[in-house]
C-alpha positions in Angstrom: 47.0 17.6 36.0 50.5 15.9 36.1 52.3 19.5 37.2 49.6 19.9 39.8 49.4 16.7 41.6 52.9 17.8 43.6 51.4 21.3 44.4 48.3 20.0 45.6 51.1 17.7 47.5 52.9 20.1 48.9 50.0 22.3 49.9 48.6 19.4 51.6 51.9 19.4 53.6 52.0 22.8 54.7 48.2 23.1 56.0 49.1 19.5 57.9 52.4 21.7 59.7 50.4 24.7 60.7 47.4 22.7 61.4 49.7 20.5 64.1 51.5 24.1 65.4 48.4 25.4 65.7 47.2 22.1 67.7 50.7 22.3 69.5 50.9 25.9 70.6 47.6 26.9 70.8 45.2 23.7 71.9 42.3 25.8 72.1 38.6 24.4 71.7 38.1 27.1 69.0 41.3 25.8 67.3 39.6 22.3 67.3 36.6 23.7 66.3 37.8 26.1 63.5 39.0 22.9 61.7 36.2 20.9 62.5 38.0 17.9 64.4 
């Protein structure tokens, strides 16, 4: 649980980076929608 605490971590980081491209490039209401903000 230890060895996965900084994957789930990083993993975290990486779906926060495309979420905000995605947000950035494409500020679509489907975009929005598809990640239910």
């Amino acid at each position: 649980m230890i060895l996965s605490l900084p994957l789930a971590v990083t993993d975290a980081r990486v779906r926060g980076i495309r979420l905000h491209r995605a947000l950035t490039v494409k500020p679509k209401p489907l975009t929005w929608m598809s990640h239910g903000a």
